[in-house]
C-alpha positions in Angstrom: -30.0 100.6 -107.2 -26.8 99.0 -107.6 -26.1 95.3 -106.9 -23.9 95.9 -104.3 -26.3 98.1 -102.6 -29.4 95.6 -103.6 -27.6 92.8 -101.8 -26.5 94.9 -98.9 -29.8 95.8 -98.3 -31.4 92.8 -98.4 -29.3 91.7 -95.4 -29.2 94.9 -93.1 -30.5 94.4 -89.8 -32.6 96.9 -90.0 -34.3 95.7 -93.2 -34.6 92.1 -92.7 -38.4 91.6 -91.5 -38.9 93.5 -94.4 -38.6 91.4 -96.8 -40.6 91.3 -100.0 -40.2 87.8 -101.9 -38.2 89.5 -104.2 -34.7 89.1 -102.8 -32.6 85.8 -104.1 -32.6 82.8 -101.4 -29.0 80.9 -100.9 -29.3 77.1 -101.1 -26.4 75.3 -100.1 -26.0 71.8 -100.7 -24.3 70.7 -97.4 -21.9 67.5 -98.4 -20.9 65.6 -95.0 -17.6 66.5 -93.6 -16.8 69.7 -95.9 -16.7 72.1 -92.8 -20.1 72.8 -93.9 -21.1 73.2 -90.7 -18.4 76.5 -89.8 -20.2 77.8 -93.0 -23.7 77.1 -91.6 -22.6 78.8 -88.5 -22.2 82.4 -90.1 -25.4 82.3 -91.3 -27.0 81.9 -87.7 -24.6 84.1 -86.5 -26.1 87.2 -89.4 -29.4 86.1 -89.7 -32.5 85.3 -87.8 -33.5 82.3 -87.0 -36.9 82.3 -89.3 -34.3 83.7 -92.1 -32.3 80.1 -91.7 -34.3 76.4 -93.1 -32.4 73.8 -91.6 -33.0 70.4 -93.9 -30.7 68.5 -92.2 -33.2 66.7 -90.4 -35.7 65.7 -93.4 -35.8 62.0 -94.3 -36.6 61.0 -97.4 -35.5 57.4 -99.5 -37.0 57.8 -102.5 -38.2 61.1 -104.7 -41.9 61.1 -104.2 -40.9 60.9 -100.2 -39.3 64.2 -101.4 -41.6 66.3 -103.3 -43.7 65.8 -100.0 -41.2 66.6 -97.9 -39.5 69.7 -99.6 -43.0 71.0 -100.1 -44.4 71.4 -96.3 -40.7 72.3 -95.3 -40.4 75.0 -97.5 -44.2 76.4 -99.2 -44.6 78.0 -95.8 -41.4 80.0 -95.9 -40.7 80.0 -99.8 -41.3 83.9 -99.8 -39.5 84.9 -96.7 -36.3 82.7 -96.0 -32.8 83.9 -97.1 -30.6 80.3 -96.5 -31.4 76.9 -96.9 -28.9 74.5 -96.2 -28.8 71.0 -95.2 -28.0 67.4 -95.9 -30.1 67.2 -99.0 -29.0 65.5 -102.4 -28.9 67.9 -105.2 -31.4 65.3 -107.4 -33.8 66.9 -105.4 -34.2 69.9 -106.6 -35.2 72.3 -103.8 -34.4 75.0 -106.2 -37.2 74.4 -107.9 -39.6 75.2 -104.6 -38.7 78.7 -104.8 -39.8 81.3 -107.8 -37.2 83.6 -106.6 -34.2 83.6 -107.9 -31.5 81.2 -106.2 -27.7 80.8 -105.8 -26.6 77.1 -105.5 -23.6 77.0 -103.2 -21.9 74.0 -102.4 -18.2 72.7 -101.1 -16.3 69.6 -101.8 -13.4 68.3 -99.9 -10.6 66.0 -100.6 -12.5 62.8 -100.6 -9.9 60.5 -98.8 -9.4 63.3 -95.8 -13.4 63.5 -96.1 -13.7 59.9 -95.5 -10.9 59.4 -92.7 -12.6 62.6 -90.7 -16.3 60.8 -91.4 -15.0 57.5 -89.5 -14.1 59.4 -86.7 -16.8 61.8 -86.6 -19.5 58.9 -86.9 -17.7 56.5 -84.4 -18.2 59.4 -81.2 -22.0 59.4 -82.3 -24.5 59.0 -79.1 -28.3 58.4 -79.3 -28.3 55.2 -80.9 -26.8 56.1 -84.1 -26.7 52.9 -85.7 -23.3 53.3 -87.6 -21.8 54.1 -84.7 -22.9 51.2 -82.8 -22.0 48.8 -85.0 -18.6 50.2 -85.1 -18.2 50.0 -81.7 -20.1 46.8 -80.9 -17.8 45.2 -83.8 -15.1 46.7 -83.1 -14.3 48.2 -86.5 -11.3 49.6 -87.8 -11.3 52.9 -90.0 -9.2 49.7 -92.6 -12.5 47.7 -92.4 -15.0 51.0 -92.7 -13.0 51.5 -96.1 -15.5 48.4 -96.8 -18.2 48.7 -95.1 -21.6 49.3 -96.5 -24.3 47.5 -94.4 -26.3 50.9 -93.9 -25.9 52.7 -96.6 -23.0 53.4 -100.0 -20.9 55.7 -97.8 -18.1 55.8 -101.1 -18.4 59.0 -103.6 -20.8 60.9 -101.8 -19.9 64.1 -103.5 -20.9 62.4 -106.9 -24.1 60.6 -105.1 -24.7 64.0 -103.2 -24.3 66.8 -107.1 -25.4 64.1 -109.8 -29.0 63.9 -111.0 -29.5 60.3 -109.7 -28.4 59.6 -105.5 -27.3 56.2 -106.7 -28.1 55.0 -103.3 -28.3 51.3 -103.8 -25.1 50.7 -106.1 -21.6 50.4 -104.6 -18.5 51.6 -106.1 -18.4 48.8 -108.7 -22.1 50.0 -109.9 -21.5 53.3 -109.3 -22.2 54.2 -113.4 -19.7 56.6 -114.8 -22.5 58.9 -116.3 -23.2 60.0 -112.9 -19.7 61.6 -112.4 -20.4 63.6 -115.7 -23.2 64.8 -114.7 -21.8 66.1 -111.1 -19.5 68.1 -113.4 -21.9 69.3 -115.5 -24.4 70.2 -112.6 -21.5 71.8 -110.4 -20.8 74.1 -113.0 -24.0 74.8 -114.9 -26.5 75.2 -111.4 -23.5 76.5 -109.1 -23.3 79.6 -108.9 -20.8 79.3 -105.6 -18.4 76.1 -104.8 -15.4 75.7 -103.4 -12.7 73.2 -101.8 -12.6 72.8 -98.2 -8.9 73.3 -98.2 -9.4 76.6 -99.0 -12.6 77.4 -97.0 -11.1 81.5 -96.0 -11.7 81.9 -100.3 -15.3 79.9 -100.6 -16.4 81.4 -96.9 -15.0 84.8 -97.8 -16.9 84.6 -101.5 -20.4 84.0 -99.5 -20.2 86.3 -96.9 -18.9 89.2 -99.6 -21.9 88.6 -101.9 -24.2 88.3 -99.3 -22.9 91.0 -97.0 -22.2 88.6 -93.7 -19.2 89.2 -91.2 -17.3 86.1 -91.1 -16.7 86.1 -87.1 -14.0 83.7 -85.8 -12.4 81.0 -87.9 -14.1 78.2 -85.6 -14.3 74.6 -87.3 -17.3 72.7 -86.2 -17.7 69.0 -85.3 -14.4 68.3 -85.6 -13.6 64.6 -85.0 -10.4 64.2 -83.4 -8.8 62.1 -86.4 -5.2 61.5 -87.0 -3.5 63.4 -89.6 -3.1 61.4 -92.8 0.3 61.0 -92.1 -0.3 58.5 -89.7 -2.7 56.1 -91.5 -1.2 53.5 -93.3 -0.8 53.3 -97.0 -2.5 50.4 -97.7 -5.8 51.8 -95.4 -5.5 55.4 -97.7 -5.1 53.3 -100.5 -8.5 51.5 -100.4 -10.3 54.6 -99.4 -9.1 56.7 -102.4 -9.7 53.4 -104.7 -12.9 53.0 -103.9 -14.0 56.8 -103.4 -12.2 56.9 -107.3 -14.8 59.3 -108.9 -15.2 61.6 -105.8 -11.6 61.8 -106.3 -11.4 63.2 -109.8 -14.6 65.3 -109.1 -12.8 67.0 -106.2 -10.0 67.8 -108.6 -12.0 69.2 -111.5 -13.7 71.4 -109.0 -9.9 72.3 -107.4 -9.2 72.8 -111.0 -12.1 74.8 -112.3 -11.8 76.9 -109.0 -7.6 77.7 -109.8 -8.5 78.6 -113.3 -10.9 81.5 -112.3 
């Protein structure tokens, strides 16, 4: 049997209780804000729930918290799921749960658009999200979330989210340069999928012809009702893209990289 068959077998309707622990599992390393979520979306849309492990949900702050984790979230379906997705840093390593074989997927986004659309995603947040509230209670502007970090580094996430090491407690000054190179160099060794979010029809299109999925409607989720860049000053744009500097060039190897093919 061919690939194209093997894979188009694998996710057949009519096949898919019948898995065999065989098959290859997609992992995709869900970035904030990359229209991840549309992506996420086809995969409920093809495939049954049981099929789908949401990580989205799984808090962890350090790596042991992880091992433990990653293990009771995914021993008891490592043999039968087909997607994992989720909010979960690469450093991680949930590919190393399964003894399948696995394709990494992952998409990065223009890291100042990310970070406007994160603002304004995070400020219409309900149940006590604590973000939220402070940026409400204080009144911030998207200018003074540009330097914000009470809660958490919210610059270079891409870099934090693809390099072996989260970073989580440096800032941008901190922020070693060594973890940049290694997003590179883990992007396009453990990848075997990425793409830009500016040009989600290619990345989407790429998934759901290797994994035999119909794409449905072009529906972005959790949109946040930003303003168009346009309309930001230069000065706010200017201290997001300073201090999001690495994400910046790793969005634009990846852009790169992508081009090239």
């Amino acid at each position: 049997m061919n690939l194209k068959n093997l894979v188009a077998k694998i996710f057949d309707p009519k096949t898919r209780l019948n898995h065999n622990g065989n098959d290859p599992v997609l992992i995709f390393t869900h970035i904030p804000k990359t229209a991840g979520g549309s992506l996420t979306q086809i995969f409920r849309e093809n495939l049954l729930a049981e099929q789908v492990l949401d990580l989205s949900q799984l808090k962890v702050r350090e790596r042991t918290d992880a091992v433990r984790a990653l293990k009771e979230e995914i021993s008891p379906v490592a043999e039968t799921v087909k997607v994992v997705h989720g909010h979960v840093n690469f450093c991680y390593g949930v590919h190393k749960y399964f003894r399948r074989q696995v394709v990494n997927l992952t998409i990065l986004r223009n890291p100042v658009d990310r970070f406007v659309s994160l603002y304004y995603f995070v400020r219409q947040l309900k149940n006590g999200n604590k973000i939220a509230e402070e940026i409400l209670t204080k009144g911030l502007t998207l200018d003074d979330f540009a330097e914000y970090e009470t809660f958490q580094p919210l610059d270079n996430v891409m870099v934090r989210y693809l390099a072996n090491s989260r970073g989580r407690n440096e800032n941008l000054t901190a922020l070693d340069r060594h973890l940049l190179t290694e997003a590179k160099e883990n992007l396009l060794k453990h990848f075997d999928l990425f793409g830009i979010t500016e040009e989600f029809d290619d990345i989407s299109g790429q998934v759901c012809n290797r994994f035999n999925l119909k794409k449905g409607n072009d529906i972005r989720l959790n949109a946040s009702g930003r303003p168009a860049l346009e309309e930001i000053s230069a000065e706010t744009l200017n201290k997001i893209r300073e201090r999001n500097s690495y994400d910046q060039e790793l969005w634009e190897f990846a852009r790169d990289q992508i081009r090239s093919r």
